[in-house]
N, CA, C and O atoms as a GROMACS GRO file, in nm:
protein
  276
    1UNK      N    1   0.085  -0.115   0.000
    1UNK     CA    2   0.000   0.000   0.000
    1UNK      C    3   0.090   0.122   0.000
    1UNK      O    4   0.177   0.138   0.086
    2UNK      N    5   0.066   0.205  -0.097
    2UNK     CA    6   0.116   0.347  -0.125
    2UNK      C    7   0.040   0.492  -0.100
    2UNK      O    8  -0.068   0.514  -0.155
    3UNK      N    9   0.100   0.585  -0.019
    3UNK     CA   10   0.054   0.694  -0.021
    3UNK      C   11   0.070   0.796   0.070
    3UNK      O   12   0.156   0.785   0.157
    4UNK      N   13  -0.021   0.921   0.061
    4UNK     CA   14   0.040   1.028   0.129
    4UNK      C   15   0.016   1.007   0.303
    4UNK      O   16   0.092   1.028   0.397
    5UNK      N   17  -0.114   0.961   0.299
    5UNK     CA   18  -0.135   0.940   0.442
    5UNK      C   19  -0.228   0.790   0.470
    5UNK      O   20  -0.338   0.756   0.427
    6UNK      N   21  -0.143   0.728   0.552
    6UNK     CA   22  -0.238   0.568   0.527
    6UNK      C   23  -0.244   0.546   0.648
    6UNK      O   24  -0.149   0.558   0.725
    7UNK      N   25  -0.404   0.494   0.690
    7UNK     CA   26  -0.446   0.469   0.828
    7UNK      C   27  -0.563   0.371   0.815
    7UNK      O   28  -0.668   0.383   0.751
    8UNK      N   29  -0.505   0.234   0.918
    8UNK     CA   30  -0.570   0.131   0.920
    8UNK      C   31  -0.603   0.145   1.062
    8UNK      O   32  -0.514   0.178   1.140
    9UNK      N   33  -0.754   0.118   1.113
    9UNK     CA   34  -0.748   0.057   1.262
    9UNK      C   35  -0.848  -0.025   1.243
    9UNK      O   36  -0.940  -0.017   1.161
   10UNK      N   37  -0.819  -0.127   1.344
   10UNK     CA   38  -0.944  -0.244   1.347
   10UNK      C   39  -0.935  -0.280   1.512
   10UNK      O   40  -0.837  -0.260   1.584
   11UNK      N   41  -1.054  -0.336   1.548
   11UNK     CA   42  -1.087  -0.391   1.661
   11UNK      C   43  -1.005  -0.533   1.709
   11UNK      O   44  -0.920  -0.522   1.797
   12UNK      N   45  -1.030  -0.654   1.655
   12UNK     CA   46  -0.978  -0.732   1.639
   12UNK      C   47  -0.907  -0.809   1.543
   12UNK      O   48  -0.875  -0.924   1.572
   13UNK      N   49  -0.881  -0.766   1.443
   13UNK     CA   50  -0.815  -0.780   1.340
   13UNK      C   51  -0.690  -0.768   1.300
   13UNK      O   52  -0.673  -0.655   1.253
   14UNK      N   53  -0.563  -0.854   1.297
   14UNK     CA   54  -0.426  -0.820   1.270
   14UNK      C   55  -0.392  -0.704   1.175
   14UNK      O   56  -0.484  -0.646   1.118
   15UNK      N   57  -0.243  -0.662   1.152
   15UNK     CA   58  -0.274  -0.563   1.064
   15UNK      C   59  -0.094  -0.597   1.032
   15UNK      O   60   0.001  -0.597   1.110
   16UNK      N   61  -0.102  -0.629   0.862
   16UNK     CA   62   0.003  -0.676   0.839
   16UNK      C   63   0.016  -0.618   0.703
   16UNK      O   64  -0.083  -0.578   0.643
   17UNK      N   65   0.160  -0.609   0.643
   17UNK     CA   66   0.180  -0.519   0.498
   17UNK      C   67   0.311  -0.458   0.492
   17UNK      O   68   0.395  -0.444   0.581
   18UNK      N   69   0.314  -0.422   0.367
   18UNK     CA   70   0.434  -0.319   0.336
   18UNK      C   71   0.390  -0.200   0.267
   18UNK      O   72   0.331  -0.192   0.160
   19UNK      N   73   0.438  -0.085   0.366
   19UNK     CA   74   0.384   0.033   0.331
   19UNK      C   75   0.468   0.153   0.286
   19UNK      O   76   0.560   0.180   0.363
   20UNK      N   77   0.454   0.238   0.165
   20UNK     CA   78   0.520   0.324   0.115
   20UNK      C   79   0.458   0.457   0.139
   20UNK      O   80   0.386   0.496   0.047
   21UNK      N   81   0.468   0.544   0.252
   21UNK     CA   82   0.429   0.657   0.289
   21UNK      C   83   0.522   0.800   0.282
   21UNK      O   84   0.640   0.824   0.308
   22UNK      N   85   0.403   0.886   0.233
   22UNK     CA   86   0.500   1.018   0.214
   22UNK      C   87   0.462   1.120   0.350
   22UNK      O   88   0.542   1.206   0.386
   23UNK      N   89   0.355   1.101   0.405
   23UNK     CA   90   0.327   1.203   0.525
   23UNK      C   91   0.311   1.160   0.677
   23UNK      O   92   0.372   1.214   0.770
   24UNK      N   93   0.211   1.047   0.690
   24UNK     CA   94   0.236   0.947   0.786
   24UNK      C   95   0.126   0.844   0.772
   24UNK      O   96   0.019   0.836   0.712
   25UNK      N   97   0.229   0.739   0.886
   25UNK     CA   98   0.123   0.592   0.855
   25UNK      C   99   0.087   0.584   0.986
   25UNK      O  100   0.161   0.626   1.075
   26UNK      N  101  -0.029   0.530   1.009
   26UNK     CA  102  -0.134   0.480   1.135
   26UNK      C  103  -0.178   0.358   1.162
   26UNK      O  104  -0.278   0.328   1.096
   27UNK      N  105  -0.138   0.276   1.237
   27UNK     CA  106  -0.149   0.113   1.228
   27UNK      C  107  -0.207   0.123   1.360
   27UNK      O  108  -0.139   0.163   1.454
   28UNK      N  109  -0.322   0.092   1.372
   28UNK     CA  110  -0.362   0.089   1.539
   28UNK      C  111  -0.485  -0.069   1.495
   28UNK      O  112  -0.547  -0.105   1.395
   29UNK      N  113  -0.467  -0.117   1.631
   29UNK     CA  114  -0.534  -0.246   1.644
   29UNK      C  115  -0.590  -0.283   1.805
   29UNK      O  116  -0.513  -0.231   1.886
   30UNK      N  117  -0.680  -0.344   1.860
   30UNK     CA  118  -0.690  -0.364   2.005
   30UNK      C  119  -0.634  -0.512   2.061
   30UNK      O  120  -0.554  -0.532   2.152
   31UNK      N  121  -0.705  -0.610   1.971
   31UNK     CA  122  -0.644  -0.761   2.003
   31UNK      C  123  -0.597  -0.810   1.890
   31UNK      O  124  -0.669  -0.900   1.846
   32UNK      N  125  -0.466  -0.777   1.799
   32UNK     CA  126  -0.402  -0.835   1.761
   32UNK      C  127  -0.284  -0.798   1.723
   32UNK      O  128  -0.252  -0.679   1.735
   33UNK      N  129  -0.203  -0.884   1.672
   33UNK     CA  130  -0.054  -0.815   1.606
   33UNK      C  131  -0.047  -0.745   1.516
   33UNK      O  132  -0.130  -0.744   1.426
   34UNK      N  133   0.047  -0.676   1.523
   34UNK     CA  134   0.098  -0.576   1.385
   34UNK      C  135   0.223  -0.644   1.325
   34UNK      O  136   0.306  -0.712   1.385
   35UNK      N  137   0.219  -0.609   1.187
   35UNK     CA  138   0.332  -0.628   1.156
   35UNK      C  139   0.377  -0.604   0.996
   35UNK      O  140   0.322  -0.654   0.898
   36UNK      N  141   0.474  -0.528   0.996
   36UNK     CA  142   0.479  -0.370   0.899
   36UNK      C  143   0.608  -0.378   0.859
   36UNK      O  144   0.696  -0.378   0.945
   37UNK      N  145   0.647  -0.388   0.700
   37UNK     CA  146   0.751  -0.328   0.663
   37UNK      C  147   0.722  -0.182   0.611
   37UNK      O  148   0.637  -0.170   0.523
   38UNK      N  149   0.790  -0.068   0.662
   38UNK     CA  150   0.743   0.051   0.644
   38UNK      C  151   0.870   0.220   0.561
   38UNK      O  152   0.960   0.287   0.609
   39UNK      N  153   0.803   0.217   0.430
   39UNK     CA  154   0.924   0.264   0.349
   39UNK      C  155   0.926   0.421   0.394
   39UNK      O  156   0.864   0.484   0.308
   40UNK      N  157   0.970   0.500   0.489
   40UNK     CA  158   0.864   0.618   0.531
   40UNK      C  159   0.931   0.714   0.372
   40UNK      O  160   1.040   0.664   0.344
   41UNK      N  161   0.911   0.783   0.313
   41UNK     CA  162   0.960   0.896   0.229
   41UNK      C  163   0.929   0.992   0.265
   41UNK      O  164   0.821   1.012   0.321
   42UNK      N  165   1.043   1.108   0.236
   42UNK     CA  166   0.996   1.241   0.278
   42UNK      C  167   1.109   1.330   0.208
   42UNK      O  168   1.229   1.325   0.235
   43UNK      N  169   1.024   1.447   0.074
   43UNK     CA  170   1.061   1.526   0.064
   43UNK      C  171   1.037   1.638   0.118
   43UNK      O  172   1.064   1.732   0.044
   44UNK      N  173   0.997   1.666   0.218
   44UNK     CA  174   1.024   1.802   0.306
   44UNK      C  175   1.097   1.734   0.418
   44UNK      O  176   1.083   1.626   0.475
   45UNK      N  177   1.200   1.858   0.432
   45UNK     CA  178   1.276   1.826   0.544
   45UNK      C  179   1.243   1.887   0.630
   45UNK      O  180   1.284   1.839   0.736
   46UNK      N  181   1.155   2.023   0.646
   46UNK     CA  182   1.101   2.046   0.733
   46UNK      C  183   1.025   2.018   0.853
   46UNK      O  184   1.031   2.056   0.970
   47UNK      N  185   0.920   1.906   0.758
   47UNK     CA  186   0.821   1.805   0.844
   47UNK      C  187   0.839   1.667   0.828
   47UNK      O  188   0.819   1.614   0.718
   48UNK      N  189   0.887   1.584   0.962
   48UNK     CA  190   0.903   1.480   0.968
   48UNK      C  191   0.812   1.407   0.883
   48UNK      O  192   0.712   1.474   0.857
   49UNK      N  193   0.812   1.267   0.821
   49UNK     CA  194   0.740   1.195   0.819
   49UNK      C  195   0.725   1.110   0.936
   49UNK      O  196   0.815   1.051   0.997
   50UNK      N  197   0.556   1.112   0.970
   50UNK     CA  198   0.514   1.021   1.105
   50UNK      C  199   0.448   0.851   1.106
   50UNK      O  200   0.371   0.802   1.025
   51UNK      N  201   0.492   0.807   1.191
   51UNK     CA  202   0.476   0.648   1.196
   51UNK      C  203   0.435   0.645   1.349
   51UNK      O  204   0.510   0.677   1.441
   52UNK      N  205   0.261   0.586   1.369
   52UNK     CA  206   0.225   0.502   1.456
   52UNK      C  207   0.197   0.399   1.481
   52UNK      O  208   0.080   0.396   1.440
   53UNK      N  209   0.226   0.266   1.539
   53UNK     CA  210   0.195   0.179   1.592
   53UNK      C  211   0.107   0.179   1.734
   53UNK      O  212   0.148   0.245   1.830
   54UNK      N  213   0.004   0.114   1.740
   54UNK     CA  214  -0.048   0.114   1.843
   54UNK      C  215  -0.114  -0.060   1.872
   54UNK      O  216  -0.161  -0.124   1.777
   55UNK      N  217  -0.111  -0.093   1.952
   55UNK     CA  218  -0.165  -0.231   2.012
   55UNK      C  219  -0.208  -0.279   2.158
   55UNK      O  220  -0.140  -0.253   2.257
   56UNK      N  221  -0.265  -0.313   2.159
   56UNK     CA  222  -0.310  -0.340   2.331
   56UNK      C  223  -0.298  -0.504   2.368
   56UNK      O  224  -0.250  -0.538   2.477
   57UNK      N  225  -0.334  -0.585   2.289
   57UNK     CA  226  -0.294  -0.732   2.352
   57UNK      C  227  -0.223  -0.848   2.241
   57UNK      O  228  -0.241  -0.967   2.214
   58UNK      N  229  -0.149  -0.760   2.203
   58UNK     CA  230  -0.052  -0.838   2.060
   58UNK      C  231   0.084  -0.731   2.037
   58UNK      O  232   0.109  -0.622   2.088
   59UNK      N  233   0.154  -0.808   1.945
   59UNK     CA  234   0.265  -0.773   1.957
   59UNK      C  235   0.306  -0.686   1.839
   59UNK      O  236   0.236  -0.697   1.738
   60UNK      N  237   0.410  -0.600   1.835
   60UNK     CA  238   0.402  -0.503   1.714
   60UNK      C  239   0.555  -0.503   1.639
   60UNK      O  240   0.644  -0.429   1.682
   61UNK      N  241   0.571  -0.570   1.553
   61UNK     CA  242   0.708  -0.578   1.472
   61UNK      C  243   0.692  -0.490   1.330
   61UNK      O  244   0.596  -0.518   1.257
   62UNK      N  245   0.792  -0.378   1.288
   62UNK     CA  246   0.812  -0.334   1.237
   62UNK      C  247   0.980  -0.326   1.154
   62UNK      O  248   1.081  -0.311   1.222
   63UNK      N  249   0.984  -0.336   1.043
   63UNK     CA  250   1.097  -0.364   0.956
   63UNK      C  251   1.102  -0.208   0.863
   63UNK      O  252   1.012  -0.165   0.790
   64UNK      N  253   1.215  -0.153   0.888
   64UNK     CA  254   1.276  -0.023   0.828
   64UNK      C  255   1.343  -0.053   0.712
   64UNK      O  256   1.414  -0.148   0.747
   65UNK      N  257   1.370  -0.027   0.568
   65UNK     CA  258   1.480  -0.039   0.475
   65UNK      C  259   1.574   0.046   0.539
   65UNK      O  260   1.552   0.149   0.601
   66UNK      N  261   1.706  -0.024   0.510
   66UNK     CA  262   1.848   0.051   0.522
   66UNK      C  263   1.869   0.135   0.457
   66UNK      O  264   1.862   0.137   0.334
   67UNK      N  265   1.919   0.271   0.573
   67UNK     CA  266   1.920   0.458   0.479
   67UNK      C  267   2.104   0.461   0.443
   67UNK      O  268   2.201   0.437   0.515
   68UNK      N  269   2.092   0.499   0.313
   68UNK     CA  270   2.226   0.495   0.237
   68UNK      C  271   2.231   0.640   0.248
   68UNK      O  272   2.129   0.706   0.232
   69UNK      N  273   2.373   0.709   0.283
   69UNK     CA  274   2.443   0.812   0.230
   69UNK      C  275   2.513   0.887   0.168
   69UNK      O  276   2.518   1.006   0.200
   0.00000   0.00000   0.00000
């Protein structure tokens, strides 16, 4: 899933994917796992790009690509 602002929440429902975001991503869930490879992009350097995870009775793994200089 691609885009400027991407926001999933579910009640009981896992929440799993690879996501290409330019402004911020929102992964919130109550009873289950997360689990996210997450490409954040950002051409303004001004404003961060934002990443939430949220979970209450599961576990939350997230995978970053490696930043080259």
């Amino acid at each position: 899933m691609s885009g400027n602002i991407v926001t999933f929440h579910t009640s009981n429902g896992p929440i799993s994917g690879e996501f290409k975001v330019l402004t911020s991503l929102d992964l919130v869930t109550s009873n289950s796992p997360i689990t996210a490879r997450a490409d954040l992009v950002n051409g303004n350097e001004e404003i961060p790009t934002e990443l939430t995870m949220r979970t209450q009775n599961g576990c939350a793994l997230l995978q970053l690509p490696a930043v080259h200089s």
